[in-house]
ROFI-126842 format. One record per residue (C-alpha): residue number from 1; chain; residue in three letters; x, y, z. Coordinates in Angstrom, 3 decimals, decimal comma, always signed. Layout:
BEGIN
resi; chain; resn; xx; yy; zz
NUM; A; ALA; X; Y; Z
...
END
This chain:
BEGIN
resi; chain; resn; xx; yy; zz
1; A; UNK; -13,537; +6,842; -26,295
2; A; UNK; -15,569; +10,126; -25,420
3; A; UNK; -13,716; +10,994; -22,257
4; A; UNK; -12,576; +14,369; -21,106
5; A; UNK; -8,337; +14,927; -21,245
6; A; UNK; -9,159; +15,997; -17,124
7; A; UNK; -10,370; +12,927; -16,549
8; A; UNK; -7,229; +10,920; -17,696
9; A; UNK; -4,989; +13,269; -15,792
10; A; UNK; -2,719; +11,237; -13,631
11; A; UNK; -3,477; +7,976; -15,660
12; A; UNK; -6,686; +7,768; -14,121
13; A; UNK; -9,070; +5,765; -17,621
14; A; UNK; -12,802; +5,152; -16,105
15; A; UNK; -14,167; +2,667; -17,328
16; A; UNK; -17,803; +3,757; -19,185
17; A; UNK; -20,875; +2,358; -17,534
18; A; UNK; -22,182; +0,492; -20,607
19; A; UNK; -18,703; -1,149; -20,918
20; A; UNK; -19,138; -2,305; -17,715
21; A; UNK; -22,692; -3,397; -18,053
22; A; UNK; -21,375; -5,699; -20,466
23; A; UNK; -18,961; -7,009; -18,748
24; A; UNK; -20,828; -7,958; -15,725
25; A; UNK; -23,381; -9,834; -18,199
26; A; UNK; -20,197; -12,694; -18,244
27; A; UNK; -20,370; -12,753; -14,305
28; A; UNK; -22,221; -15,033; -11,967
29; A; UNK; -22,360; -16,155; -8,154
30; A; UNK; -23,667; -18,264; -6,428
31; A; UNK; -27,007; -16,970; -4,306
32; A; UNK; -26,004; -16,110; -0,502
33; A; UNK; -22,096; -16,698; -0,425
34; A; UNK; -19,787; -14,272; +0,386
35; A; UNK; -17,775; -12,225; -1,626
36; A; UNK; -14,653; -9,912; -1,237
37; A; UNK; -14,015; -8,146; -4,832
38; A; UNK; -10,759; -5,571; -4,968
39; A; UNK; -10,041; -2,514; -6,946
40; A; UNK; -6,711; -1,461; -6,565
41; A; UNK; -6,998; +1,687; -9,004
42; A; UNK; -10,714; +2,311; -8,079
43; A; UNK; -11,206; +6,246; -9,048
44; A; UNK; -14,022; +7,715; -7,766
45; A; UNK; -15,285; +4,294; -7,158
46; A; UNK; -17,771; +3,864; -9,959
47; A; UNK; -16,689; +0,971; -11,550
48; A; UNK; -16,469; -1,284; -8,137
49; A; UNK; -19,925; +0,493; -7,075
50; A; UNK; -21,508; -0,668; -10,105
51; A; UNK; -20,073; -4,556; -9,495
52; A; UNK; -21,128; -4,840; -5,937
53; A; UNK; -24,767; -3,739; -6,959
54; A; UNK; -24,833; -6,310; -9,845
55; A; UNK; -23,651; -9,306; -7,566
56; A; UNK; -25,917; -7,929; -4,907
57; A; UNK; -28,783; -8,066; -6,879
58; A; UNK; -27,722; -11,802; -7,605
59; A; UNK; -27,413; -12,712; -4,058
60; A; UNK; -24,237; -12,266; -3,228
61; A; UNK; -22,917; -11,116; +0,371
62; A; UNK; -20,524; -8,586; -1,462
63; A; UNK; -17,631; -6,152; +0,494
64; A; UNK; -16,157; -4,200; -1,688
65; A; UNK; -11,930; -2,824; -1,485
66; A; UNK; -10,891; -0,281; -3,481
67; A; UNK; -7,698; +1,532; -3,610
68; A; UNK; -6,778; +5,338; -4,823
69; A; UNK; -3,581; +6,694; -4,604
70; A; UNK; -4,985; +10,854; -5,657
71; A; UNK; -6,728; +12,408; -2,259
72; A; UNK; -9,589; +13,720; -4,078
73; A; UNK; -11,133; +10,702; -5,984
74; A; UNK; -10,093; +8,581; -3,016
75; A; UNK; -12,492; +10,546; -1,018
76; A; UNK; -15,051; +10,303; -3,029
77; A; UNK; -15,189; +6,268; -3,318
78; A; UNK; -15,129; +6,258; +0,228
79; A; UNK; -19,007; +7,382; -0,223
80; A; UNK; -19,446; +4,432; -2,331
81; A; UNK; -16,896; +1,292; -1,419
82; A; UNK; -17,377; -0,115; +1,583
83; A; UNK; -12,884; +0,251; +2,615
84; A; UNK; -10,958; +2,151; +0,525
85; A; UNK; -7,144; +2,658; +1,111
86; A; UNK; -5,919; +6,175; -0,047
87; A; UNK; -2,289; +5,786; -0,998
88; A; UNK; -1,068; +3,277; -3,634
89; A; UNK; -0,719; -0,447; -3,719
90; A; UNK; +2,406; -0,538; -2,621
91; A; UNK; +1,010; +1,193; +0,453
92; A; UNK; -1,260; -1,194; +1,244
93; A; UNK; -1,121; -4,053; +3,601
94; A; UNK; -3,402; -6,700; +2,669
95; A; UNK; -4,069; -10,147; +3,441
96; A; UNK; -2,661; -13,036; +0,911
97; A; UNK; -5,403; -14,922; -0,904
98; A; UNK; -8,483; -13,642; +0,801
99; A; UNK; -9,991; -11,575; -2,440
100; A; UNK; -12,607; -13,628; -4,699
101; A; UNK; -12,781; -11,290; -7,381
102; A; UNK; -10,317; -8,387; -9,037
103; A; UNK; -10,866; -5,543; -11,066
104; A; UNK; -7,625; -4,160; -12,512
105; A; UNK; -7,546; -1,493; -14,584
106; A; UNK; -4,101; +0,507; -14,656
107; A; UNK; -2,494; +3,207; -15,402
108; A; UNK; -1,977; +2,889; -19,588
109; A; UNK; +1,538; +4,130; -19,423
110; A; UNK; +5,372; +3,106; -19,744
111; A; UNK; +7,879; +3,374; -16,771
112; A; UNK; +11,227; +2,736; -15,964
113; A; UNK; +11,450; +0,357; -19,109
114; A; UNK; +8,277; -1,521; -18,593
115; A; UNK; +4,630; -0,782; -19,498
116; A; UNK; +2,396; -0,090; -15,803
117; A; UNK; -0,048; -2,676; -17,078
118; A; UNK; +2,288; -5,653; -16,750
119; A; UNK; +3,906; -3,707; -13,316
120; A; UNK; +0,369; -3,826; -11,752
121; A; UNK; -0,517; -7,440; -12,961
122; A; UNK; +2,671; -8,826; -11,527
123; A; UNK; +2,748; -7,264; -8,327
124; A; UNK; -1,055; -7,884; -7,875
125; A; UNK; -2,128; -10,998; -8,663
126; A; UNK; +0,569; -12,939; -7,275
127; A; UNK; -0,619; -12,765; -3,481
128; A; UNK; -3,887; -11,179; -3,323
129; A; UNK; -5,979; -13,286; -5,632
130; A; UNK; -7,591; -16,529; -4,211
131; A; UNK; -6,731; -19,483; -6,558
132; A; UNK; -9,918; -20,118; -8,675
133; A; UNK; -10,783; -16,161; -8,265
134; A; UNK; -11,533; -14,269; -11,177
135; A; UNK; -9,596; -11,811; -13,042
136; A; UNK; -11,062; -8,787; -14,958
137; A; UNK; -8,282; -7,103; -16,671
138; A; UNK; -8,546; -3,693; -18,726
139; A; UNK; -5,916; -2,688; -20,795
140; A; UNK; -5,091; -1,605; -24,449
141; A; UNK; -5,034; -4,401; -27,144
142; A; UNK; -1,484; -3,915; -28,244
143; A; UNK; -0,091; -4,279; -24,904
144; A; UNK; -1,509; -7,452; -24,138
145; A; UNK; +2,455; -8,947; -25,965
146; A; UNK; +3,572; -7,696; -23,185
147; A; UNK; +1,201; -9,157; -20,088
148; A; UNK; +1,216; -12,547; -21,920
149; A; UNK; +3,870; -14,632; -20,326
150; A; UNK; +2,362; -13,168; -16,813
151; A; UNK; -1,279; -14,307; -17,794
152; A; UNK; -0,741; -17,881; -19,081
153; A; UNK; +1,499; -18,745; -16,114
154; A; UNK; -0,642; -17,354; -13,726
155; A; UNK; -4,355; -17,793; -15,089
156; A; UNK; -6,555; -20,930; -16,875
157; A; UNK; -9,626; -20,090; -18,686
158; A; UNK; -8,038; -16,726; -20,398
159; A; UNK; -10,902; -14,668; -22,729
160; A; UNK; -10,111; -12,147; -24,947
161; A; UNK; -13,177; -9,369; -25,463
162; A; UNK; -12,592; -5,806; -26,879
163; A; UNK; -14,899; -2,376; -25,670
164; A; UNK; -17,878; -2,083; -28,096
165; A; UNK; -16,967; +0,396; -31,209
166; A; UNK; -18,522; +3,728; -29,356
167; A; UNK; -15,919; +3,109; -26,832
168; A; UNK; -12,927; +0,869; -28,574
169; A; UNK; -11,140; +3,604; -31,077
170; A; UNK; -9,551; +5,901; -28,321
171; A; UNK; -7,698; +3,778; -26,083
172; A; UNK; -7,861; +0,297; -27,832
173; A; UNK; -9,270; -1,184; -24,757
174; A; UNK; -9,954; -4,846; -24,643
175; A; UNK; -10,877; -7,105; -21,962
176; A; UNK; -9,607; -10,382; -20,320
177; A; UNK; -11,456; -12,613; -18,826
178; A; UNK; -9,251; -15,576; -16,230
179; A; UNK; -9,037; -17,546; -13,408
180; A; UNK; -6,008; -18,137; -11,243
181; A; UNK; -4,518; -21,222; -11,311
182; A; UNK; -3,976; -23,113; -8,157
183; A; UNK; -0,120; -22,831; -7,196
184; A; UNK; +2,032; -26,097; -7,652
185; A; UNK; +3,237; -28,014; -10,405
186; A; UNK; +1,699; -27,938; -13,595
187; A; UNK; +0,560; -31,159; -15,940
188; A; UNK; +1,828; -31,568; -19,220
189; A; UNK; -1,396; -30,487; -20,827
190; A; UNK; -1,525; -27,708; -18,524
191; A; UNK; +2,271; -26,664; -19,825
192; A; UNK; +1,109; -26,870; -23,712
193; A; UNK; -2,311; -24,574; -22,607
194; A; UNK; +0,094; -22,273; -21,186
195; A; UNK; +2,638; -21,830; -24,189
196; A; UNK; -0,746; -21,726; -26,526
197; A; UNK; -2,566; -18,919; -24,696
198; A; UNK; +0,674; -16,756; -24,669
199; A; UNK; +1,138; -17,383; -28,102
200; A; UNK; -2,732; -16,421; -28,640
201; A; UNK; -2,675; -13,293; -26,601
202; A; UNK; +0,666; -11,986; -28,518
203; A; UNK; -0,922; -12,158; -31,438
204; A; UNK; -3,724; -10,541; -30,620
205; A; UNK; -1,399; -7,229; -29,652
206; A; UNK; -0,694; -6,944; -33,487
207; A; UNK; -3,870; -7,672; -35,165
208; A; UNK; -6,966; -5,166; -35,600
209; A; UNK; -10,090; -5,136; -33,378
210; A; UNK; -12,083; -7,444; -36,134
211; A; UNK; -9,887; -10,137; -34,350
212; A; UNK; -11,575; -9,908; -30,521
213; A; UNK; -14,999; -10,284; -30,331
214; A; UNK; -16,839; -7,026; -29,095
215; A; UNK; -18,341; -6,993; -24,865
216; A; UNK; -21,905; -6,770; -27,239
217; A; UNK; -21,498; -10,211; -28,207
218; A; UNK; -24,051; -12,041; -26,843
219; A; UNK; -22,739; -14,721; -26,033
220; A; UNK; -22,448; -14,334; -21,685
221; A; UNK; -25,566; -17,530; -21,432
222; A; UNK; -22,408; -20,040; -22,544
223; A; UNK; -19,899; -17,896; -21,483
224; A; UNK; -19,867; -17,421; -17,825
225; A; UNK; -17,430; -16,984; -14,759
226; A; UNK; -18,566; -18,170; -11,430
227; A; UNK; -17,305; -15,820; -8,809
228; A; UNK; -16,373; -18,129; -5,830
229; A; UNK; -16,735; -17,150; -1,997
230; A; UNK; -13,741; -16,369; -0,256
231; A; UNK; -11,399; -18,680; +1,328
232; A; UNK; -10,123; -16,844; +3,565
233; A; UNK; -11,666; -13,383; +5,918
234; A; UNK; -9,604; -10,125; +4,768
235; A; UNK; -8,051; -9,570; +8,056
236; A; UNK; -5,581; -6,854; +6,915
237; A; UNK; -6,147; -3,669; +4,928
238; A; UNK; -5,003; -0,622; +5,370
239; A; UNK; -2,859; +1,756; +4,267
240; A; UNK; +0,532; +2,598; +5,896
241; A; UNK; +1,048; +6,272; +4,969
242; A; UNK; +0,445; +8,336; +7,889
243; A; UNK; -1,282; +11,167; +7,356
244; A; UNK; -2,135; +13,713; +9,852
245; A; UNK; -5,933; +13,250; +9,996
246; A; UNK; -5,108; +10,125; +10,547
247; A; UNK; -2,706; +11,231; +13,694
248; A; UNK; -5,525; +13,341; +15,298
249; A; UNK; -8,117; +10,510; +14,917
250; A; UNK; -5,577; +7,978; +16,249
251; A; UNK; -4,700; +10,625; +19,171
252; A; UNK; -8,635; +11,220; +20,186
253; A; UNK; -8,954; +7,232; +20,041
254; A; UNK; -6,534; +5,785; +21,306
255; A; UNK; -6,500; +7,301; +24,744
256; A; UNK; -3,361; +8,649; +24,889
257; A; UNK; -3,641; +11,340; +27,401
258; A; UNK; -5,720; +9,076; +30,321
259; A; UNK; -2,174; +6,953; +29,865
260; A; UNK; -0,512; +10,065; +30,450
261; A; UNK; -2,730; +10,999; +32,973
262; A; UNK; -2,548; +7,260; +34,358
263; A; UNK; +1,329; +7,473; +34,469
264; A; UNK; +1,632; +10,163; +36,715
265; A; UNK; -1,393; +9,788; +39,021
266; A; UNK; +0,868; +6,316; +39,267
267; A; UNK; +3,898; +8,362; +40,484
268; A; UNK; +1,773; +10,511; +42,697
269; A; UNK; +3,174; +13,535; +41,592
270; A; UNK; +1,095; +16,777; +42,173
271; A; UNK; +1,453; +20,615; +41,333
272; A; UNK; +3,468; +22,042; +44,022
273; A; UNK; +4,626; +19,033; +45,753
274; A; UNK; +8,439; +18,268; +46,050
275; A; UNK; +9,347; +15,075; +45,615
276; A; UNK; +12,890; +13,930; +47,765
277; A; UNK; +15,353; +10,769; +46,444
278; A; UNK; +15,096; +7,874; +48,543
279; A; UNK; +19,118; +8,641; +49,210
280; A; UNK; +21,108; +12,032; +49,030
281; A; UNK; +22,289; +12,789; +45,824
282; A; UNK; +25,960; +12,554; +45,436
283; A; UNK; +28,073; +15,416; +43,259
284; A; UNK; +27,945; +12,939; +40,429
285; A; UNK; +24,286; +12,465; +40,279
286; A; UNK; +24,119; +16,728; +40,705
287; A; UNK; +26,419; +17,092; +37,850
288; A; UNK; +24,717; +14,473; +35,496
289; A; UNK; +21,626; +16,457; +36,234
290; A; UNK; +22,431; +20,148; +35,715
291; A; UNK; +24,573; +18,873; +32,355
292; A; UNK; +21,108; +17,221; +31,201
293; A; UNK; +19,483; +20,462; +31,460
294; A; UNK; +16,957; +18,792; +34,339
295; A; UNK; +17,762; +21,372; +37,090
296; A; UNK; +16,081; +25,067; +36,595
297; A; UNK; +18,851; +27,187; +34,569
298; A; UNK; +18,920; +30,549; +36,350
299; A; UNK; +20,405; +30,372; +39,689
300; A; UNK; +20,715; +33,907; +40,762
301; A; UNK; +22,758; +36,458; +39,006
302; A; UNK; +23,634; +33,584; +37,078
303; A; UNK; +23,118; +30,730; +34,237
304; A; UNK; +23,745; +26,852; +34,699
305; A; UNK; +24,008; +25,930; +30,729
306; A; UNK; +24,739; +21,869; +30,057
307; A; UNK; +27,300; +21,533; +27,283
308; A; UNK; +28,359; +18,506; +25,276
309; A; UNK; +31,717; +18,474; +23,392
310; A; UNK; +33,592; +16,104; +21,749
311; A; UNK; +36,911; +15,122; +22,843
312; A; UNK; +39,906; +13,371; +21,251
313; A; UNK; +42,306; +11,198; +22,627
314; A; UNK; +45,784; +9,482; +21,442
315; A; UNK; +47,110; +6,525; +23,404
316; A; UNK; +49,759; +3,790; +22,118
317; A; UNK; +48,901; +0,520; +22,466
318; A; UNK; +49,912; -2,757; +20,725
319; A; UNK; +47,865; -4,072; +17,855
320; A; UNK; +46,996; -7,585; +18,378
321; A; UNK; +47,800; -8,740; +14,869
322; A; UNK; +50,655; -7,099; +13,996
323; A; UNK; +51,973; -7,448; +17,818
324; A; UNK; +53,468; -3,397; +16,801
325; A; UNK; +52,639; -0,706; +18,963
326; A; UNK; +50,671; +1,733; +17,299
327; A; UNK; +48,842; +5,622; +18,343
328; A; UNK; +44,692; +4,734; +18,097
329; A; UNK; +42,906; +7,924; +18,254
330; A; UNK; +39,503; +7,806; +20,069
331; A; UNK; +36,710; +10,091; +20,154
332; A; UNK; +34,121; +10,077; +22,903
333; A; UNK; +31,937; +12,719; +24,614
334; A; UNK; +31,970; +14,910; +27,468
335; A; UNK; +29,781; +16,683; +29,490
336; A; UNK; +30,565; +19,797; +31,598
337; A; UNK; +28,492; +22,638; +33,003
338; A; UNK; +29,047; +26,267; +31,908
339; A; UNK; +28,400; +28,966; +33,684
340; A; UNK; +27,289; +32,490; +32,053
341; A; UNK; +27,590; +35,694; +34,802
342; A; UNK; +28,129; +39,328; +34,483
343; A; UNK; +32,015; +38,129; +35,728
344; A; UNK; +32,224; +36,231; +32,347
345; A; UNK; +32,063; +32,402; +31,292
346; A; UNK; +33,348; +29,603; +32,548
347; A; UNK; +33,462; +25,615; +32,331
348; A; UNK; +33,211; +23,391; +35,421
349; A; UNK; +34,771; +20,520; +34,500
END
């Protein structure tokens, strides 16, 4: 595939606009229904961009979520996705079953003993996929031996289509068309489809590309996936890394400072004015206070300084258990007030 080695830096494969072309030719909706389609390694946003404006143009109501974990091509599909969440998937908080439509295509790499492809499959599709939505799955041919068991389990009506030959001989990229299953217990025949297609899709790691038929097929007027409307309203997405944009935004909207404000217009406190206990302080409570460091520090010619120190104790007592007497040791904290003068330092305990 003709793609710059920048481009691919940090596992980041877009997917070429005539691939996609062709794969949208296999997609269909149904005129004036609403539809929530996710992207949870969207780039710069191209590929969802381009899949909104084809559904769009068939009538769809289309919102489009993408996710980016890199800062820089997250900001740029936030010109072209309607929500994008800038961190990574695991980041996100989104609600379960509320997507019609998914557009996966991962990072083509191995990790901790497992290729990404089969990482991102699991942890996506599981939760976020409305049963009966429709899968769109890029990855490279041989690695499709190890998604198998994931997609028959998971998916009915699994396709297998490679990228056309200007595109296929760099990554090995092929295509796979499904449909998750409803959750629950599956039929007999549905338990035979499932050991078939994994069968079907291991073999297809290990054979050459003359096996898949090519996206340029034209076959997409009997072979068709309905996207379906969403079930269910996407109440939740967002992403939980805290940046500090976000901390400023959140600060200038949330009105934190009228609270503020608020709180002590509440306690009637104003600059200047002295406000008196309702009883007279006892030595305790004068103590407690210059230890805390509330009372001003400089009291003349010298320094009030609260100090905390940690003190140890040994005491016998008898151990319930054993009925023996035993030394505990105990640790606990106290506070005292030191005093620093030209006379020298001392501790009022």
């Amino acid at each position: 595939m003709a793609r710059l080695e920048s481009e691919a830096k940090g596992g980041f494969y877009p997917t070429p606009s005539e691939e996609m072309d062709l794969i949208l030719k296999r997609l269909s909706c149904v005129p004036g229904e609403s539809i929530t389609l996710l992207d949870p390694c969207c780039g710069k946003g191209a590929a969802l961009k381009q899949w909104k404006d084809d559904l769009t143009s068939k009538g769809a109501i289309t919102t489009s979520f993408g996710i980016e974990i890199e800062k820089s091509r997250a900001e740029i599909a936030e010109k072209v996705i309607d929500h994008v969440a800038k961190c990574g998937y695991e980041e996100t908080r989104m609600s379960h079953d509320a997507f019609s439509a998914m557009y996966l295509n991962p990072p083509f790499m191995q990790m901790n003993g497992e290729r990404m492809e089969n990482t991102f499959l699991r942890d996506l599709t599981g939760d976020y996929l409305q049963p009966g939505g429709v899968l769109i799955f890029n990855l490279p041919q041989y690695v499709l031996k190890d998604c198998a068991k994931i997609l028959a389990s998971r998916f009915v009506n699994i396709k297998v289509y490679r990228f056309t030959d200007a595109n296929y001989d760099t990554y090995k990229q092929v295509i796979v068309y499904a449909k998750r299953r409803r959750k629950g217990l599956r039929s007999e025949k549905e338990r035979r489809y499932q050991q078939n297609i994994e069968k079907e899709l291991v073999n297809f790691s290990y054979l050459g590309k003359h096996a898949i038929p090519s996206l340029d097929v034209a076959d997409w007027e009997t072979c068709s996936y309905e996207i379906p409307s969403n079930e269910k309203p996407v109440a939740l997405f967002q992403s939980m890394k805290v940046e500090e944009d976000d901390i400023l935004i959140s600060l200038q909207t949330c009105d934190f400072y009228k609270k503020i404000e608020d709180k002590i217009k509440d306690l009637n406190i104003t600059l200047g004015k002295q406000i008196n206990p309702a009883m007279p302080l006892k030595i305790t409570h004068v103590a407690t206070a210059i230890a805390s460091g509330t009372l001003p520090e400089e009291m003349g010619d010298h320094l009030l300084v609260g100090v905390s120190k940690r003190v140890q104790e040994q005491k016998m007592q008898i151990n319930p258990k054993s009925g023996k007497e035993e030394e505990v040791t105990t640790f606990k904290s106290k506070s005292i007030v030191r005093i620093f003068s030209e006379k020298g330092i001392f501790n009022l305990k």
